[in-house]
C-alpha positions in Angstrom: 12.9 51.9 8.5 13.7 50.9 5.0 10.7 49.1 2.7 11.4 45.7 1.6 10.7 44.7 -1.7 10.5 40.8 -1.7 9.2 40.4 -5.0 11.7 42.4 -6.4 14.4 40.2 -4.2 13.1 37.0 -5.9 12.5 38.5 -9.3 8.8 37.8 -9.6 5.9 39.6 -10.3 3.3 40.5 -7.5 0.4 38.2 -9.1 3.2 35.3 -9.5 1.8 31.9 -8.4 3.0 30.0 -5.7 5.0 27.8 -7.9 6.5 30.3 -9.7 8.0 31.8 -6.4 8.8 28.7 -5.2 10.6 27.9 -8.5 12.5 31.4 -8.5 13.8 31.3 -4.7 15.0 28.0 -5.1 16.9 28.7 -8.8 18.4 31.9 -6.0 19.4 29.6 -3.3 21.4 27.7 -5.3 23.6 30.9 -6.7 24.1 32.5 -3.7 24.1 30.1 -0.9 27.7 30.8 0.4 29.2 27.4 0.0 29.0 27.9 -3.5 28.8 31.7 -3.6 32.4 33.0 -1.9 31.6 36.7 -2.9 30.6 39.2 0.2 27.4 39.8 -1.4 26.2 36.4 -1.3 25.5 36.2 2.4 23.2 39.0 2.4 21.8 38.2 -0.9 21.4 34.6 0.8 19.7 35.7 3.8 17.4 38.5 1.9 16.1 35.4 -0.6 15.3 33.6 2.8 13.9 36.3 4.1 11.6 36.9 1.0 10.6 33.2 0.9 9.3 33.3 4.6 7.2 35.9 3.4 5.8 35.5 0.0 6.0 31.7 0.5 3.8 31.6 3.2 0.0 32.5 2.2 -1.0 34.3 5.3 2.2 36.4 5.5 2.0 37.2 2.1 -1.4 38.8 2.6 -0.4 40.9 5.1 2.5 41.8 3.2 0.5 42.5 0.2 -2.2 44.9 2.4 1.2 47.5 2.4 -0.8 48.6 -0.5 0.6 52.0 -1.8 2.7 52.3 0.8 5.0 50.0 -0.2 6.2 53.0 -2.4 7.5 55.0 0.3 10.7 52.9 0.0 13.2 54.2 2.6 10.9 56.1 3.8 8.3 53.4 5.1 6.0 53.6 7.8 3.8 50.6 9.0 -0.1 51.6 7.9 -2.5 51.8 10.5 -3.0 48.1 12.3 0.3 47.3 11.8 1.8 49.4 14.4 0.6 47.4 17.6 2.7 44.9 17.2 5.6 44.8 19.7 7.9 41.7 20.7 6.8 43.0 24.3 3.9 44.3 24.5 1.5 42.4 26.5 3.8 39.9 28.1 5.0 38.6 24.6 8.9 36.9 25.2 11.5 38.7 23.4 13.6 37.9 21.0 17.1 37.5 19.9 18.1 36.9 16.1 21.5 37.1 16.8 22.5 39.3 14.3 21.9 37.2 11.1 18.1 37.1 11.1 15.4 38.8 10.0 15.5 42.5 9.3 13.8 45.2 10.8 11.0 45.4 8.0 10.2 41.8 8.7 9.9 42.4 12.5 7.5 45.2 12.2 5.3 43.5 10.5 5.2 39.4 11.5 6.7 40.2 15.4 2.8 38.9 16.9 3.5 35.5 13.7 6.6 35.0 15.9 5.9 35.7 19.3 2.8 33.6 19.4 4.3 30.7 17.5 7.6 30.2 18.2 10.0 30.3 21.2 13.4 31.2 21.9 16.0 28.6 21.5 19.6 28.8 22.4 19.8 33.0 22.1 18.6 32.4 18.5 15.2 32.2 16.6 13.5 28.9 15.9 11.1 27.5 13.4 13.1 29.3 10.4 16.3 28.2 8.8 18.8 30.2 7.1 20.2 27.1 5.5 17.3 27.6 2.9 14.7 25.2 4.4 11.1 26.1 4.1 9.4 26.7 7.7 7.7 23.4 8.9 4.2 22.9 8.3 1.9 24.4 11.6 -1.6 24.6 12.7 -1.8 27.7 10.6 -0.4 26.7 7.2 -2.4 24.4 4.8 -1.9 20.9 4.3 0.6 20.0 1.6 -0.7 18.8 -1.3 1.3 15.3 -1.2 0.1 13.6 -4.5 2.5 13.3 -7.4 1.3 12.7 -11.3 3.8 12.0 -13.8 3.0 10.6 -17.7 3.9 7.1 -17.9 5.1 6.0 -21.6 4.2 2.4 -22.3 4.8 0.4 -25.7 2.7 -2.5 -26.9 4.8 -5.0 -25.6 4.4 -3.8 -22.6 0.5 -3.6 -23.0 0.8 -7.7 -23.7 3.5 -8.4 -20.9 1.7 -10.0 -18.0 5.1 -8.9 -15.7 5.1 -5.3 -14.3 6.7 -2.1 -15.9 9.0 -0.1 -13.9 8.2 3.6 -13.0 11.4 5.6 -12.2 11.0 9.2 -11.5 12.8 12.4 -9.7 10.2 13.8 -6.7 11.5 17.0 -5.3 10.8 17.2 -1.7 10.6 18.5 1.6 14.4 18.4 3.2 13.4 16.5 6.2 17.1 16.8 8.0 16.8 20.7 8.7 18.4 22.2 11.9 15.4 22.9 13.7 17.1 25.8 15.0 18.9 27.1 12.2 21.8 26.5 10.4 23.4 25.0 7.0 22.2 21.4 6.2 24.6 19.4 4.3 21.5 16.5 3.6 19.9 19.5 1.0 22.9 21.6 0.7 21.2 24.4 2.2 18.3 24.8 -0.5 15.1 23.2 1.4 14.4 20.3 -0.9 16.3 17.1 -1.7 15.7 15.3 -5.1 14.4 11.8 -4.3 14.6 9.4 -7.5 12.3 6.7 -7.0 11.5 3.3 -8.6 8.3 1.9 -8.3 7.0 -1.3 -10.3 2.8 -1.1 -11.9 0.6 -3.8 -13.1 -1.2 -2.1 -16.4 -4.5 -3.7 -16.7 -5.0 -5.6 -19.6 -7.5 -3.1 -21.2 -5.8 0.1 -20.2 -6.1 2.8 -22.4 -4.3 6.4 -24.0 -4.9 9.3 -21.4 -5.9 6.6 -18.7 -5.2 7.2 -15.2 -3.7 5.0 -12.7 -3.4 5.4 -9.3 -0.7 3.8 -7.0 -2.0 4.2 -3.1 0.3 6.2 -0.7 3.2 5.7 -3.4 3.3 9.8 -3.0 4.7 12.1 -1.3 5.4 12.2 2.5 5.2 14.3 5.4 6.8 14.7 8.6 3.7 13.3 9.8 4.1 10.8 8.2 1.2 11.2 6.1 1.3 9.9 2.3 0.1 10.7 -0.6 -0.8 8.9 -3.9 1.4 8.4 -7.1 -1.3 9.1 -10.6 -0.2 7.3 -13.7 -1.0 9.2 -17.0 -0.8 6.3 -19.4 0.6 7.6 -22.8 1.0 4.7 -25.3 3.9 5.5 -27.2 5.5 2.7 -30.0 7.7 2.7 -32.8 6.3 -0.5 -34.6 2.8 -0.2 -34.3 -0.2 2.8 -34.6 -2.4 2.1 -32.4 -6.6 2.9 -32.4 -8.3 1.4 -29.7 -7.7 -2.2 -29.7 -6.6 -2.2 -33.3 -3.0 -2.0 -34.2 -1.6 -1.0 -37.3 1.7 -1.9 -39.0 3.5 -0.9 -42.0 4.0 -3.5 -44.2 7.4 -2.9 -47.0 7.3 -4.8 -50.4 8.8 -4.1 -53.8 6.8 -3.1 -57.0 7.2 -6.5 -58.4 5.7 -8.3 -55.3 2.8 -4.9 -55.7 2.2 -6.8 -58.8 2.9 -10.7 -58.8 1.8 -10.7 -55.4 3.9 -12.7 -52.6 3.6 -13.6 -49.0 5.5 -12.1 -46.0 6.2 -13.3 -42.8 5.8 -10.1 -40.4 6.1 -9.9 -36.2 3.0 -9.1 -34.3 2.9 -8.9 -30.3 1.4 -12.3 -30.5 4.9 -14.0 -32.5 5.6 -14.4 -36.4 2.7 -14.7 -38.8 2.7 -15.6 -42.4 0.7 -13.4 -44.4 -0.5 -13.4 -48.0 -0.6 -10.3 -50.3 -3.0 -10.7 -53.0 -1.4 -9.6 -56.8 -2.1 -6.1 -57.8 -2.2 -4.7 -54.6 -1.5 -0.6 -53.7 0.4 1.0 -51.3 -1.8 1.9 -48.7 -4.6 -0.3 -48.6 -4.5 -2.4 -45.5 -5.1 -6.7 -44.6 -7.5 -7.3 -41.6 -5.3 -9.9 -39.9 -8.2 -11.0 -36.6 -7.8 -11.5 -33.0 -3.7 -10.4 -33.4 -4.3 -6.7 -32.0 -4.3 -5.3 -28.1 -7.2 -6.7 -25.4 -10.2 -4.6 -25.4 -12.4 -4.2 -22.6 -14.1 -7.7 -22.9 -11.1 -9.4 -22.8 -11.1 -10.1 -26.4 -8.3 -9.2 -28.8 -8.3 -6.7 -31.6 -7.4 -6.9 -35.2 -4.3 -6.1 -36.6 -4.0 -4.1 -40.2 -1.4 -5.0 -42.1 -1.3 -1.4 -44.5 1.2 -1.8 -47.5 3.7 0.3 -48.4 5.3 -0.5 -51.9 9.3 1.0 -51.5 12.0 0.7 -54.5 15.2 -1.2 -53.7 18.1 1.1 -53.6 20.7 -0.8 -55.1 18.9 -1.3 -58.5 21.2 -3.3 -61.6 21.5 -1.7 -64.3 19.8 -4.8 -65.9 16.5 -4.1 -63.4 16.3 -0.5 -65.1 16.7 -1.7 -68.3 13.8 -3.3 -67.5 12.0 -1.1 -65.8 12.7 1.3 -69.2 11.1 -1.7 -71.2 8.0 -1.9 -68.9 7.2 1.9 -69.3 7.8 2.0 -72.6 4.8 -0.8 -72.9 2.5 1.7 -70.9 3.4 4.6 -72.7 
């Protein structure tokens, strides 16, 4: 019978990770699942990516596949290596099976008939448990538990550190198709691929003292099963604002005055997340240096606020007079 090469039929390397053959048979059922693939190739190429998933896809299965060791050279030529070759559909009283034409190919039978025979029964003249409409093959007794947790990066601003009202989480979750013929067949819920993409809103209360890289977790707001198990949803806070540096419980803010107010001094009237403030720059001041404004920063730990540092940051007016310059010409020529 003629090797199969099913990392060659998804395009992945033999020490590919799980994801990364999960990732490349999906980006494959997609192109040549035939209700968007009309070429004659695509059917084949269709069932042959199946047929690869089942395997690599599938830890235990992949290990025997992988044991081939050199002989997976042979190519047309293969012959099943020595432990391989006792299992028959019929030998010892095992059912029979029909895949009707479309199913697995010979290669595959040689090697998983005793998976099959002792795991699934015969439906309607056709295989069950596996679907050609690109679905995965349900969890059993064999396969390990799905990892049902999600993590995503939640971006948070400082006003919505200081908002005592929730923020809104919305997210894409790829998941388990859960509408599958169990027998076989195209599924229009998943469009044949296995997985559905489930956007989801969910609504968090940030603790007052939350803090960069801090993780929150939202109980059995995860993934789910067709056990109807549940997982939990992991918020990575990242705090993220356009106004305001933040250190800690400290905040800083860039404040903008001219070269005259650097030197006369002024005051300002500048937007903290705690309202307006009126601030006073002292004369002489320089760009960068910074005014500890108290208790107008982020909660801390304690429940206490942090400061606020108003840093300066001198800019010149665009739209100078000529009259300003002149000025500004006088002025230098005093320093010189």
């Amino acid at each position: 019978m003629q090797y199969k090469d099913y990392y060659e039929i998804l395009g992945v390397k033999r020490d590919s990770t799980e994801q990364e053959i999960k990732s490349a048979y999906r980006k494959l059922a997609r192109k040549y699942h035939p209700d968007v693939n009309k070429t004659k190739e695509a059917e084949q190429k269709f069932k042959d990516i199946n047929e690869a998933y089942e395997v690599l896809g599938d830890k235990e299965k992949r290990q025997r596949y992988d044991s081939l060791g050199s002989n997976w050279q042979n190519g047309a030529n293969y012959t099943p290596p020595p432990g391989f070759e006792q299992f028959n559909f019929n030998q010892g009283g095992a059912q029979s099976f029909n895949f009707g034409g479309s199913g697995f190919s010979d290669f595959f039978s040689s090697l998983f008939g005793d998976f099959m025979s002792g795991q699934q029964t015969q439906s309607h003249g056709g295989f069950s448990g596996f679907d050609f409409g690109g679905s995965e093959r349900k969890q059993s007794r064999h396969s390990q538990a799905e990892d049902l947790d999600v993590t995503k990066t939640l971006n948070v601003s400082v006003k919505d550190l200081m908002s005592s009202a929730p923020v809104t989480v919305k997210f894409n979750d790829m998941q388990k198709c859960t509408q599958c013929p169990p027998h076989g067949g195209f599924c229009t819920h998943c469009s044949g691929t296995g997985y559905i993409n489930n956007q989801r809103t969910v609504k968090v209360k940030l603790p007052k003292n939350v803090s960069e890289g801090q993780k929150i977790r939202l109980k059995g707001e995860g993934k789910a099963d067709s056990y109807g198990r549940k997982g939990n949803l992991y918020l990575i806070i990242h705090i993220k604002d356009n106004e305001y540096t933040i250190d800690g419980s400290t905040l800083i803010k860039e404040v903008e005055i001219t070269p005259p107010q650097a030197v006369l001094g002024c005051e300002k009237e500048i937007m903290t997340p705690h309202g307006k403030v009126n601030i006073k720059i002292p004369p002489k001041v320089s760009s960068g240096q910074s005014l500890r404004l108290k208790k107008l920063g982020l909660p801390d730990k304690n429940g206490n606020f942090g400061e606020l540092k108003a840093k300066i940051k001198i800019v010149i007016p665009k739209d100078l007079t000529e009259k300003e310059i002149d000025l500004y010409k006088q002025l230098n020529a005093l320093r010189g």
